[in-house]
N, C-alpha and C positions, 0 to 999 in steps of 0.2 A: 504494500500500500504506500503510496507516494506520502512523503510529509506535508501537512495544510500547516498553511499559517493562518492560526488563530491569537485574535487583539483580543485584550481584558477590556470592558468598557470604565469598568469605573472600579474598583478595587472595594471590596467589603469593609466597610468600618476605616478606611482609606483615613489613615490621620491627614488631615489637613493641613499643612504649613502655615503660609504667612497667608491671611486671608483677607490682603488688603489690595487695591486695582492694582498698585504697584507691579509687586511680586507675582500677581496672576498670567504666571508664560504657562503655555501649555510646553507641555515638556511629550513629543512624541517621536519613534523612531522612524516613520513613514507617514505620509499625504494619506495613506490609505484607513491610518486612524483616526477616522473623522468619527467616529463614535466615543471617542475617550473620554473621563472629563477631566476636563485642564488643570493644572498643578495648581494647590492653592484655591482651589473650590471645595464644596462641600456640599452632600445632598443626604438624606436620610431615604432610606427604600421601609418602608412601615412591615414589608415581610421579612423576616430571619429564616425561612428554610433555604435547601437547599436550592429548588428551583427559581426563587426570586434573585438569590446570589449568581446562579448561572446564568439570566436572565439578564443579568444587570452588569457581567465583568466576561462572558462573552459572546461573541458572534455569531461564529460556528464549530462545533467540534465532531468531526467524522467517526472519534470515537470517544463510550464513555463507560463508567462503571455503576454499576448496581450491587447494593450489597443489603443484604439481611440488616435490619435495625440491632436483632438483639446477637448479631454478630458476636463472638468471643473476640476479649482487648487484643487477641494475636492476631487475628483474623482486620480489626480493624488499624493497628500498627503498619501492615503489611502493606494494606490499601490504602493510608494516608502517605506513607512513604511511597507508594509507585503512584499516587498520582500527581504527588508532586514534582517527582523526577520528571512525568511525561507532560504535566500541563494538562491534564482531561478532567471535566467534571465529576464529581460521584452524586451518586442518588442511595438513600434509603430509602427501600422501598417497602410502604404497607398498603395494606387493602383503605387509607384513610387518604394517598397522594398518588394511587397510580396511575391515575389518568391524569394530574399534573405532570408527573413524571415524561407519561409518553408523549404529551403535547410541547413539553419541551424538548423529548430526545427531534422529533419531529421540527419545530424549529431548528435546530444546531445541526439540523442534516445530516443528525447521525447514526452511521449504517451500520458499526460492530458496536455491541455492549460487551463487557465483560462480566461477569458473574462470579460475587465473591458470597459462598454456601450455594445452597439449593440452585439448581439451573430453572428451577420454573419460577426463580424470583423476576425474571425476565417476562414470564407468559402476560402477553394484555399489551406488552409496550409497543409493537407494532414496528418492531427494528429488525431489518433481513439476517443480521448476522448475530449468533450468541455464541461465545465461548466459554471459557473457565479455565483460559492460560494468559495469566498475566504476562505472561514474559514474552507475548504475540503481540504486546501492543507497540507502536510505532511513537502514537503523540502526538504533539501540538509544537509548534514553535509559540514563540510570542514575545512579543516587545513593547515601551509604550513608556508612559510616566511611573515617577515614584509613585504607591499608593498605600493606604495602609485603612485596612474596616474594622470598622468595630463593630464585635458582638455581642448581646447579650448574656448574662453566665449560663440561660437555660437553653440557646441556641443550640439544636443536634449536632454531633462530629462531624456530619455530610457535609452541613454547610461550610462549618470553619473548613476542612478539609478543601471543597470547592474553591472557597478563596483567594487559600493558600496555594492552589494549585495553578490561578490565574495570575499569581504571583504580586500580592498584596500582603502585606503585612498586616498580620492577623491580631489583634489584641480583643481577649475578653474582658467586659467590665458590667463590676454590680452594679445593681443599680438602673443599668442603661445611660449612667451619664461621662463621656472621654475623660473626667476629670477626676473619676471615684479612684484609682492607685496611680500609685509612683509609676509603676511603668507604663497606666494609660497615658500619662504627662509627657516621661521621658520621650516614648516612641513618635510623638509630635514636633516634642521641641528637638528630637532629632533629624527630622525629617521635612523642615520649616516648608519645604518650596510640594508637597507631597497633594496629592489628588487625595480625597475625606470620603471614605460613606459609610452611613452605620445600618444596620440592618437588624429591624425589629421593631414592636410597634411598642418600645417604651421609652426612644430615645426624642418623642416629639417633633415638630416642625424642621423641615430644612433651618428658616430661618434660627429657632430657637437653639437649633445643634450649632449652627457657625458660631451664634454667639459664646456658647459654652467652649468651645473650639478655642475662640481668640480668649476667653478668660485663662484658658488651658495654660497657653503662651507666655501670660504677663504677673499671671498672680503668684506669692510662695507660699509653696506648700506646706499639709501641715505634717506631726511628725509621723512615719510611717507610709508620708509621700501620697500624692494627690494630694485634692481642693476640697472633696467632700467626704464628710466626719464618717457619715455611713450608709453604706454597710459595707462598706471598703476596710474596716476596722472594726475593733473591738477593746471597748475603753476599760481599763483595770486602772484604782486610783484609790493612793493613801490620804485619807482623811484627818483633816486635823489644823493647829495652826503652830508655827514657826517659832521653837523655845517655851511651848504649853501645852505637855504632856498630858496633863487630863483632857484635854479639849480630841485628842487621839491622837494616833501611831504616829501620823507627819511628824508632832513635836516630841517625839522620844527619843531624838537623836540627832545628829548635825545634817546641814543639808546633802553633802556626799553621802553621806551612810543614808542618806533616805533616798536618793537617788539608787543606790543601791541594793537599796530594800526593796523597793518597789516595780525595779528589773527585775528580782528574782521573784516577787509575785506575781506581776504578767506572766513572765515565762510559765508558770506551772497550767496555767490557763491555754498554754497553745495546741497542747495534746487535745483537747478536748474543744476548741474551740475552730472552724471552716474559714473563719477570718485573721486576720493577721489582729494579734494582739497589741495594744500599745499602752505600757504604762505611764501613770498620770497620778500630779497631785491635785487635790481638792484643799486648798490654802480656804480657811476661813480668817478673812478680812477684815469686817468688822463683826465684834464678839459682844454678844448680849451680856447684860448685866444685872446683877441684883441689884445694885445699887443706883437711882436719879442721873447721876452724872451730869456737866455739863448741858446745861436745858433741856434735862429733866428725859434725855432719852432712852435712856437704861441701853446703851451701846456704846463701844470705845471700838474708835477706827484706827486701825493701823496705819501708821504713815508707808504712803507707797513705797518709797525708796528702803523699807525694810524690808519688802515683799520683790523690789527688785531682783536683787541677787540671786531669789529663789526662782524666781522667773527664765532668768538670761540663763542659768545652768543649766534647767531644765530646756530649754531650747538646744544647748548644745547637746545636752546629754541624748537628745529622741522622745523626751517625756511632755504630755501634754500637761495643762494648768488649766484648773478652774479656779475662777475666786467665789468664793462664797459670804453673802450678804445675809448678817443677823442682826436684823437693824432697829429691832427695838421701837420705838417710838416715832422713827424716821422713815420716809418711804425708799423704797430699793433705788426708785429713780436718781434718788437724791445723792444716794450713795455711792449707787455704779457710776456716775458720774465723776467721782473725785478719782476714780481707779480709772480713768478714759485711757490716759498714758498706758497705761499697763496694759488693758485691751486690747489696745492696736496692736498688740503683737499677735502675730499670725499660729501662735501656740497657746494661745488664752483666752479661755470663755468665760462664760459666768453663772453662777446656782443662786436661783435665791433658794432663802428657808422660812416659810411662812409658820413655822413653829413660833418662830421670834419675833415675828411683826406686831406689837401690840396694838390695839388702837389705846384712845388718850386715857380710858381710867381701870388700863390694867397693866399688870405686873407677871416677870416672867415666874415661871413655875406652879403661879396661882390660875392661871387659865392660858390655853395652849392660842400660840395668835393663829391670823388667817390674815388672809391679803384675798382685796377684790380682782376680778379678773381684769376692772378696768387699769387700775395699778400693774399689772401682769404685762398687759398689752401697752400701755404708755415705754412703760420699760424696755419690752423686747421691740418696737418701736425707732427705741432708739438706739440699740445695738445693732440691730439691722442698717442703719444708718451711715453708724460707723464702719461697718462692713463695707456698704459700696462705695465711700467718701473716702477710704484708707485703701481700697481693691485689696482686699484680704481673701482670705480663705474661706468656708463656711464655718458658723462659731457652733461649738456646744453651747446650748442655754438650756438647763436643768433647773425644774421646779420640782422639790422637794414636799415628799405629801406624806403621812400615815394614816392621817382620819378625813374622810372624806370634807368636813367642812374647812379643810385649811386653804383649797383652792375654793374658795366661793364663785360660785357660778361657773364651774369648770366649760363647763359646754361653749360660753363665749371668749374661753382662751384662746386669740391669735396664734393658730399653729400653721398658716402660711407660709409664713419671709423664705423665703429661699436662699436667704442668706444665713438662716440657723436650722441647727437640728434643735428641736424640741424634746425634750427628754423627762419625762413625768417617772420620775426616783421615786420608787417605795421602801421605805425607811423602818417597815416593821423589825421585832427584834422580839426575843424569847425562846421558848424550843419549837421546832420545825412546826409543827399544827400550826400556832400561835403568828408564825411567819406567813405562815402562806394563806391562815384568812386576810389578815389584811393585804397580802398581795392580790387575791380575787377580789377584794371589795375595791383596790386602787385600780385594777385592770378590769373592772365591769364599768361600761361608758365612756371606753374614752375619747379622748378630742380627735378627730384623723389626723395625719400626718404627724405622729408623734411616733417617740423611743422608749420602750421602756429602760428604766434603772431600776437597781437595786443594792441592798448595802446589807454587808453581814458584819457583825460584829465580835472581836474577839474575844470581850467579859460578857455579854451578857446574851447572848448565843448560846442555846445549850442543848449540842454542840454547836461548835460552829462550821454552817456548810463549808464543803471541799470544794473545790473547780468543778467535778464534777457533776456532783450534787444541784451547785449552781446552774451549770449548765443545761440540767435537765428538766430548769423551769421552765413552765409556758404561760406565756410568751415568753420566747428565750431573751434574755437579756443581755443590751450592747454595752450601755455603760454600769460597771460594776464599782462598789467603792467599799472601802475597808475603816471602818471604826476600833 
């Protein structure tokens, strides 16, 4: 069989480069690829199988492969390795796409399949020739621009396989957004001048993907690499504040040994956890008090520039930062604001804690506070703010709950911004039963687009859960914190 030259049209999940008029050269190796798309474009295709991928990166292919879905991993090794040696699309074929299938072999003109299991996974496609010797097949040529697609994580192996066989640079990402891991990022900002497409119907609009594209480019990321918190990750974070050991673990020791501490309790969480682990402190910034204090707010705020140093190492180190607000008498808005400095670092989010919010004629320990949701929303409001105004990362912002009325009016809490995860932390504590009614009564109703959290405690825990154990709550939990 003579060798055809077959062009990729557009590259799957095709990281994009530089996505400005500028830089948009089409980058092809012949006139005859007038189907490409030009380097430094970007398009989203809303199907992820394998026949939209073919569809879409190429023309024609005289031959192609079929293979069993629930093929054994040897079976499909073999077949992603020779097809991307030869350049031919593959198909999984079920009774639920075979007449996709055939209507694409039938566009691409193509006349041998190959057959990886069963020879009758072939019957139906309507292609004159069927084998079941890979080492018959001849191939594809093909040439064109950089490309690189993105896929989904629940995209089948046919597709990425097909792809990568058109000769695109394959990247999967959660989520569905180019931005969710380090090396959704890196493969972009390696590839500035590169043809974009994603494929799947969760990556949104053409336009919304380029945009997410050029944030890709310009924003830093956060630790653990990527722009967004989740599900690209998995938060583990020591609780506590800076030199105040009873307040928890953070303050039992200096801040390298707490950096320290806190690497080795991520770590134990990786065995058990699909996502990449990242540890994190939970700094509490301003501390509730027993006592009036200064106009009468029962809170003492830390000056930032102590909170600094814990910050900046934690950034070097790979550890993420939350500051945590116990503001007593004060509203959160008031406070996260004196902390803005510290914010703007693209490794720092913020918790409130409406245990300590009092309103004006109560006291801590004597009655547990709550915070409105319109206080809630004014606040995250304005962190969002600071997100697109500093072009940051996306922030953790974790509202801290045990008893249902501490988020008053939960239902009308802003869980939109797309510039934060929302993270509704349940904070129960006692033996296991005890833990997990209040985790169903914090996880009945909740707001959409939020995270759960959860906090175990190492006195008053009895026991206290393992990784494990953790892990096999539901809803499974992303940001984890340690008391």
């Amino acid at each position: 069989m003579s060798r055809q030259r077959m062009w990729l049209v557009g590259i799957v999940l095709v990281v994009v480069a530089v996505l400005t008029a500028a830089s948009a050269v089409v980058r092809t190796s012949s006139p005859s690829a007038a189907a490409q798309l030009p380097g430094g474009t970007s398009e989203v295709v809303p199907i992820g199988d394998s026949v939209a991928v073919s569809k879409t990166l190429f023309t024609r292919s005289p031959e192609a492969i079929v293979i069993d879905p629930a093929a054994t991993p040897d079976l499909w090794d073999r077949t992603r390795t020779t097809a991307t040696a030869h350049h031919v699309p593959v198909f999984a074929v079920d009774a639920g796409n075979r007449a996709a299938v055939a209507g694409e072999l039938d566009r691409l003109d193509t006349g041998t399949v190959y057959v990886v299991g069963d020879r009758s996974i072939a019957d139906g496609l309507g292609v004159p020739n069927v084998s079941t010797d890979l080492s018959g097949l001849s191939g594809n040529d093909f040439g064109g621009a950089d490309s690189i697609a993105y896929l989904d994580d629940v995209a089948r192996p046919d597709a990425e396989t097909t792809a990568t066989a058109a000769g695109a640079t394959v990247v999967r990402v959660p989520g569905s957004d180019p931005r969710a891991t380090g090396d959704s990022v890196t493969v972009l900002r390696n590839c500035p001048h590169a043809a974009v497409r994603a494929f799947g119907d969760g990556f949104g609009s053409s336009d919304e993907f380029g945009d997410r594209l050029r944030t890709a480019l310009t924003q830093p990321e956060l630790p653990g690499g990527g722009q967004v918190v989740f599900p690209g990750r998995r938060i583990v974070a020591l609780y506590g504040s800076p030199g105040a050991p009873s307040l928890g673990p953070l303050g039992q020791q200096g801040l390298q040994a707490s950096i320290a501490r806190v690497k080795k309790l991520a770590a134990q969480y990786q065995p058990v956890s699909r996502a990449p682990v990242v540890p994190a402190f939970e700094i509490i910034v301003t501390v509730a008090s027993a006592a009036p204090g200064v106009g009468n707010t029962y809170t003492n705020m830390i000056d930032p520039n102590t909170i600094r140093p814990w910050v900046q190492a934690a950034r070097k180190a790979g550890v993420y930062v939350t500051l945590d607000l116990q503001p007593g008498r004060m509203d959160f808005l008031t406070q996260a604001r004196r902390y803005a400095d510290l914010l703007a670092e693209p490794n720092v989010g913020l918790a409130l804690d409406p245990e300590w919010r009092l309103k004006p004629n109560q006291v801590h320990l004597t009655q547990i506070g709550s915070v409105s949701a319109d206080e809630v929303n004014r606040t995250s409001d304005w962190l969002a703010g600071l997100v697109r105004s500093k072009g940051l990362p996306q922030k953790v912002f974790v509202l801290h709950e045990f008893d249902s009325d501490m988020l008053a009016n939960r239902k009308r809490i802003v869980t939109s911004h797309p510039e934060l995860a929302t993270v509704i932390h349940a904070d129960g504590h006692g033996i296991p039963s005890v833990k997990m009614d209040t985790w169903r009564r914090i996880t009945t109703d909740l707001p959409p687009n939020v995270w759960m959290g959860w906090k175990n405690f190492f006195t008053e825990d009895h026991p206290t859960f393992t990784p494990a154990q953790t892990m096999r709550v539901r809803p499974t939990p992303w940001f984890i914190s340690y008391q």
